[in-house]
N, C-alpha and C positions, 0 to 999 in steps of 0.2 A: 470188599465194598469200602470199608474203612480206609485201607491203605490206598483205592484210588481216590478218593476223596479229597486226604491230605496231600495229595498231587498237586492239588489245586488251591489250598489255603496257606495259611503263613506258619510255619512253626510251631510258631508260637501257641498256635490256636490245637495243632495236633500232640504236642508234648508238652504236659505240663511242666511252668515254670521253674525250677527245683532254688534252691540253695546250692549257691557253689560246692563243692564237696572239699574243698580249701578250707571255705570258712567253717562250714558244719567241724571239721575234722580239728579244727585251733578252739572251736566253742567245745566239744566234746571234751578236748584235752586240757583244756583249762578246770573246767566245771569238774573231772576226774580228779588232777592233780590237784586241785583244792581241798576235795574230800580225802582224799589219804595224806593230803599235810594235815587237816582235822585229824584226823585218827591220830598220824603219829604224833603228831604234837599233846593230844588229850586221851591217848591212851591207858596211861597206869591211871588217871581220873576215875575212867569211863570203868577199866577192872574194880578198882578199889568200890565203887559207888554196886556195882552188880556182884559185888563178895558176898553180901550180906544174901542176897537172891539164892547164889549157889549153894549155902550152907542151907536155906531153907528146903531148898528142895531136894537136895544129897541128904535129909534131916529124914523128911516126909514120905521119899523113895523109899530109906533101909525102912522106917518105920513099918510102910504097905508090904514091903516085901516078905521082913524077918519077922513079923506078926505071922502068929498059924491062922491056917485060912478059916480054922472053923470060927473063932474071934471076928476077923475082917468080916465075912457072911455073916455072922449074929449083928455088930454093926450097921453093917449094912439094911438090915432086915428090917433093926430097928426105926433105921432115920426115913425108911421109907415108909413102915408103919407111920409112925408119927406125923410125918408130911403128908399121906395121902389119907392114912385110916381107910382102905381100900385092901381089903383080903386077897382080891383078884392081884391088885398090882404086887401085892408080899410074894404070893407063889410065882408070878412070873419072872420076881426078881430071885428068889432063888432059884427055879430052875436054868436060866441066864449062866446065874455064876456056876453053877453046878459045872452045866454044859462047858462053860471055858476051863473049869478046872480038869474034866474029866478028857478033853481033846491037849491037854497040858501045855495053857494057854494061861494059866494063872498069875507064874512072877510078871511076864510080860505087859500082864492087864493092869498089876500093881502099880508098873512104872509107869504105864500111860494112863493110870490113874491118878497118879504123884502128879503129871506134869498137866493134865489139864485140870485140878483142883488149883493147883498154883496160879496158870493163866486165869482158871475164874476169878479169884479171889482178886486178882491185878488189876482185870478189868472191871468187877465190882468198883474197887477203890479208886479205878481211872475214870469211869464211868458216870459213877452216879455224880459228883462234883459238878462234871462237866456239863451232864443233861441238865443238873439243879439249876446251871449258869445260864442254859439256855432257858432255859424254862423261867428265867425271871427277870431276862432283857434281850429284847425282839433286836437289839443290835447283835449280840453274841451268838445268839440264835443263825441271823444270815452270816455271820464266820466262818462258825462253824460247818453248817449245813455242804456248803459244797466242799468241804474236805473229807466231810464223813463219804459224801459220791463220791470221791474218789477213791477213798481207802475200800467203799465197796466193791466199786468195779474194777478195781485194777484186779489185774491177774493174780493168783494168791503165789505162784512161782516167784514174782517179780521182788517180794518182798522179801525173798531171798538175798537177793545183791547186797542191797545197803548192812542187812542186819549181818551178814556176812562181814561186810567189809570191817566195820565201826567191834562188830564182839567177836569174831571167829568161828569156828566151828565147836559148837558144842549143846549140852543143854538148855543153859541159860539162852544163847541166841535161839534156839527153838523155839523156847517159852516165849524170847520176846516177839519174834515172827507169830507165834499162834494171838497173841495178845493183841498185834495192827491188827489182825484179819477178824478178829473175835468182840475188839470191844464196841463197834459202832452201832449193832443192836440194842446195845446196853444204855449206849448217850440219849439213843433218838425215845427207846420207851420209858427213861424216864423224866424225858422232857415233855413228852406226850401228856402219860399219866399225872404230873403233876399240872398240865395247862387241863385239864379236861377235869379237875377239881371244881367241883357246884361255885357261881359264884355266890351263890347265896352264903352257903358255909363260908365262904372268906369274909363276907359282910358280917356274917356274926360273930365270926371273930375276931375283926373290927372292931365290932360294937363292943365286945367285952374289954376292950382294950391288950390285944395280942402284939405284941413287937412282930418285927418280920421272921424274926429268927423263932419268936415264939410259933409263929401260924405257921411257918414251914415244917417245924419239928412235931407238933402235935394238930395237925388239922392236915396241911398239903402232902407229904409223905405215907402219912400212916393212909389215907384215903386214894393214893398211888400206888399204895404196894402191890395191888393185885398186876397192875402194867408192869410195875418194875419186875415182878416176879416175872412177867412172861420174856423182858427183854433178860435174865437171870437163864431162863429157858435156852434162851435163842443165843444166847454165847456157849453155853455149854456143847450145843449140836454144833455150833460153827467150831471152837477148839478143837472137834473131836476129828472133825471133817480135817483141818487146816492139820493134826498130829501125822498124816499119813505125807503130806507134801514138806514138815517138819523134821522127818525124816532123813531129809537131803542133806542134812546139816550136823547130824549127830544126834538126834532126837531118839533112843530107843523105843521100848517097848513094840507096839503092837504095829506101831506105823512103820519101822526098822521092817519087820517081819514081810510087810506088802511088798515094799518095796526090793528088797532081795527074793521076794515071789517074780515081780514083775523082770529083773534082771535075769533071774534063770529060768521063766516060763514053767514057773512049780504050780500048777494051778489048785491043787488042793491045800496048799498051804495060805495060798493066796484067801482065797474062798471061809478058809477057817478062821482066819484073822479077820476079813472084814464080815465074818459073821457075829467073831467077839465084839467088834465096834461097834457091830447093829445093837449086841443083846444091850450094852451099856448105854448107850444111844435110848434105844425102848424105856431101859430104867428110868433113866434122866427125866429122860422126858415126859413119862408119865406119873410119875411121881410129881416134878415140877408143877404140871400143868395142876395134879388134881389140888395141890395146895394153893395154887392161883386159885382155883375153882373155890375154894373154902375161903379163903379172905374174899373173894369178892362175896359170897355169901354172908360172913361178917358183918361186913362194910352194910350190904343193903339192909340188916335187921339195925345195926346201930342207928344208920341214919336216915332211914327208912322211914 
């Protein structure tokens, strides 16, 4: 039907119009060789500037790993004691690691505990700046906002190329590929949480005579933590997701493991590593959450 149809119209109307594949082919190659004269020209820069990264994390790696496990689990145990105060959540966090230890899934977990501790910590420190900037000029705000859509939708593969091209293969470029794909929850909750501060509270601390630096630091933050806490959340599960596609690049641990599952169709190995990713995942996140849950209980008896 179609093809008798354009029997009968113009071209033009049946084949979309394209870009010569000339010009496409001189704009690709331009815009290419552009970016690899950047690299080569800014490359020893670019190493020198991510040295300090790789010592951190080569640091925090032997740390997780060469620590005896029963240490790291007492650790462990603790901080999510403390963060959740939640018995239920202690024993499921130990029987978690248990479980990864006894399917001998342990150093594994170490490293891709090293390297998504590191991304969070990057996108915390990338993160909250940025949302603060949004959150206190509706100009920055619209900037930003359609880069964050795009760093969210784009494919999480695609950010493979550049961070390839610019640092190579290895951990550090992992970390920094988990870190595009991971920090954008972190900008938007806590630009959120600090615009969704009472304005009343900012009146009063007006009234008191608060500089801006003063009412951000002890009124606007401490009254957002509970949102920051959850966009805290939401990087965490997104790193952990993004360490298995991280993987392509030289990323070990547990995502290394998937992916040589999926190359040799080993399906119980497969299965056993992202079960490890679930049990960590589960921790994270319930822990996270129940500490959100408690500051915001905080929040509403202080200022309640």
């Amino acid at each position: 039907m179609a093809s008798t149809l354009c029997n009968y119209l113009p071209e033009l109307l049946c084949r979309f119009p394209e870009i010569d594949d000339t010009v496409m082919r001189g704009v690709r190659k331009s815009v290419d060789d552009s970016f690899k004269g950047f690299v080569r020209a800014y490359g020893n820069v670019i190493d020198a500037v991510m040295h300090p990264l790789q010592l951190f994390l080569n640091w925090l790696e032997a740390l997780f790993v060469n620590t005896p496990w029963f240490i790291i689990l007492a650790v462990m145990v603790l901080i999510v004691y403390f963060a959740s105060r939640n018995l239920r959540i202690v024993t499921l966090t130990i029987i978690g690691m248990l479980f990864i230890g006894f399917v001998g899934l342990w150093e594994d977990t170490m490293v891709t505990l090293a390297i998504v501790t590191v991304s969070t910590l990057l996108a915390i420190v990338i993160g909250i700046p940025i949302g603060i900037m949004m959150a206190r000029s509706d100009r920055a705000q619209s900037v930003v906002n359609p880069i964050l859509d795009v760093m969210q939708t784009m494919p999480s593969f695609v950010y493979l190329i550049p961070v390839v091209m610019v640092f190579g293969i290895g951990k550090v470029p992992g970390v920094i590929a988990v870190v595009i794909y991971a920090v954008p929850p972190m900008i938007r909750l806590t630009n959120l949480g600090i615009r969704l501060v009472d304005r009343e509270v900012l009146e009063a601390a007006d009234a008191f005579g608060s500089s801006p630096s003063q009412k951000l630091m002890n009124v606007q933050i401490p009254l957002a933590l509970p949102t920051v806490m959850a966009g805290i959340n939401q990087t965490i599960m997104m790193s952990l997701a993004m360490v298995v596609v991280a993987s392509m690049i030289g990323v070990g641990g547990l995502g290394k493991n998937v992916l040589q599952a999926i190359s040799n169709q080993f399906l119980t190995i497969g299965f056993l590593n992202g079960f490890a990713l679930v049990a960590i995942a589960i921790i994270f996140d319930r822990a996270s959450q129940a500490y959100g849950k408690r500051l915001q209980r905080h929040t509403e008896v202080v200022h309640g």
